[in-house]
C-alpha positions in Angstrom: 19.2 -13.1 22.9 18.5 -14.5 19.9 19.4 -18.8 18.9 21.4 -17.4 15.8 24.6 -19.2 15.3 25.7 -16.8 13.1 25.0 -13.9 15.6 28.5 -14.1 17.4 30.5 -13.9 14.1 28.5 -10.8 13.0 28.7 -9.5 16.3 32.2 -9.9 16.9 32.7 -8.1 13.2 30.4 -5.1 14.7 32.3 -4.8 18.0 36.0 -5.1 16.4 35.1 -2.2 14.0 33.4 -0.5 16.8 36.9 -1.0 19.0 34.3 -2.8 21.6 37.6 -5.3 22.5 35.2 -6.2 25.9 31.9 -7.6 24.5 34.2 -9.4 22.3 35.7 -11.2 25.0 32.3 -11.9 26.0 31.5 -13.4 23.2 33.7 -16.4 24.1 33.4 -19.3 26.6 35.9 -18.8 29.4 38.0 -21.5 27.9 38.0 -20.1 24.3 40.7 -20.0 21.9 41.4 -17.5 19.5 43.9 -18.9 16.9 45.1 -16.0 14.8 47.5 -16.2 12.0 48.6 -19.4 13.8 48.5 -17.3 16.7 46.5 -19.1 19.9 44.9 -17.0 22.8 43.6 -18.1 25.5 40.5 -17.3 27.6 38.5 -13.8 27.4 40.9 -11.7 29.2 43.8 -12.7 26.8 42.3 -12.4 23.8 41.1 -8.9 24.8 44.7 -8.2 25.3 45.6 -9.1 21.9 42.8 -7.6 20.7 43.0 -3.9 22.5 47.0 -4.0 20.9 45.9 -5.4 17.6 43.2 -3.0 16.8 45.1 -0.2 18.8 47.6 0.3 15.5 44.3 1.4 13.2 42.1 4.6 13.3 39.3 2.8 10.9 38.6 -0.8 10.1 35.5 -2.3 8.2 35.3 -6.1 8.3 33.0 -8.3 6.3 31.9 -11.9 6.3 30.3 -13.3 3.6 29.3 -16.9 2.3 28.9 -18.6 5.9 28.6 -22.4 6.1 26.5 -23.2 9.1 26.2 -26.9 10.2 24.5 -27.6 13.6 24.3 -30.3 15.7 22.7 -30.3 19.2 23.6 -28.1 21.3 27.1 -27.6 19.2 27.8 -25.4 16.2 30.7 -25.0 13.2 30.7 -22.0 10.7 33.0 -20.8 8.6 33.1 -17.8 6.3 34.9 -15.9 4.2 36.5 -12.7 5.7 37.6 -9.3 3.7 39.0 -6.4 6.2 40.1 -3.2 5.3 42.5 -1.4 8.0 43.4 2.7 7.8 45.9 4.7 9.6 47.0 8.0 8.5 48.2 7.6 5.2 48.4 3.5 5.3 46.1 1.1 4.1 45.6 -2.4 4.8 43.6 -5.0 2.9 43.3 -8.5 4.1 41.4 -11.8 3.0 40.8 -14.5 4.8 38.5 -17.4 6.4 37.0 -17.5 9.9 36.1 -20.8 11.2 34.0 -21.2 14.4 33.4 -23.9 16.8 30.3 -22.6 19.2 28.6 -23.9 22.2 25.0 -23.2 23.4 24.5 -21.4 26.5 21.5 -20.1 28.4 21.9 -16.8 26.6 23.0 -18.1 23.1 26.0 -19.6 21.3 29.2 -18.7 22.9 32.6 -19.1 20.6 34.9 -22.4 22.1 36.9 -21.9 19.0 37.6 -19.1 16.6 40.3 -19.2 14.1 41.3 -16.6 11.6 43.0 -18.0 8.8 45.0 -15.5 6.3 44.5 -16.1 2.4 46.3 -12.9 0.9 47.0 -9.1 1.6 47.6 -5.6 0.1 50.2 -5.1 1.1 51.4 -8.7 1.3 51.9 -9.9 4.5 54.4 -13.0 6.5 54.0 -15.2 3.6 53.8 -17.7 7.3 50.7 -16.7 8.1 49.1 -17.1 4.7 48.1 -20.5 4.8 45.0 -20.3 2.3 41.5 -22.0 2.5 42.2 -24.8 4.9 40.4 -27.3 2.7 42.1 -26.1 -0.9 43.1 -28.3 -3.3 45.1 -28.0 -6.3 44.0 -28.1 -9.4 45.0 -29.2 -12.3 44.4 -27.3 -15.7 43.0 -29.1 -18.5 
């Protein structure tokens, strides 16, 4: 196993497209939290719950995380990135953007996920205007 922080994020984005809902769960500790659209689930076996019924609705997903922000401190770990995820069943598509934040523990076999938060920024087609909350450190600004 490899002392990667990043390597649960990338490898939960391999498994979800892969439809791998287990080694996702085993990606978290047994206390995680998955917060989802302001959504919380708890623990391995419910989040593979939501998971299976989530991803069950799509034939093809492809998601990608780019710009992560790593910051480490002992045996602790925060990232966040930015997330774009593209969704396909029969004739409908789904586009979504968003953020992932991550709050990670070391283990003996790597960094596990304690935390995990998906955080929605827009859609195509729009989604629950509720659950598109935006970067969760924007500011507004003011034009000249």
């Amino acid at each position: 196993m490899t002392d990667d922080p990043l390597r649960p994020l990338y490898t939960y984005l391999d498994r979800v497209d892969a439809g791998d809902v287990d080694a996702i769960g085993a990606l978290f500790t047994e206390d995680g939290v998955y917060d989802i659209l302001n959504t919380e689930h708890r623990g391995p076996a419910d989040i593979v719950r939501y998971l299976r019924t989530a991803l069950s609705a799509w034939e093809r997903t492809s998601h990608h995380a780019s710009n992560p922000l790593v910051d480490v401190d002992g045996d602790t770990a925060r990232i966040s990135a930015s997330l774009y995820a593209y969704h396909s069943a029969d004739e409908t598509v789904w586009h979504f953007w968003g953020r992932y934040t991550q709050r990670l523990v070391r283990r003996g076999d790597g960094w596990a996920i304690a935390h995990m938060a998906l955080i929605g920024i827009a859609s195509d087609p729009p989604g629950d205007p509720a659950q598109f909350t935006g970067h969760p450190d924007r500011r507004p600004v003011e034009a000249p």
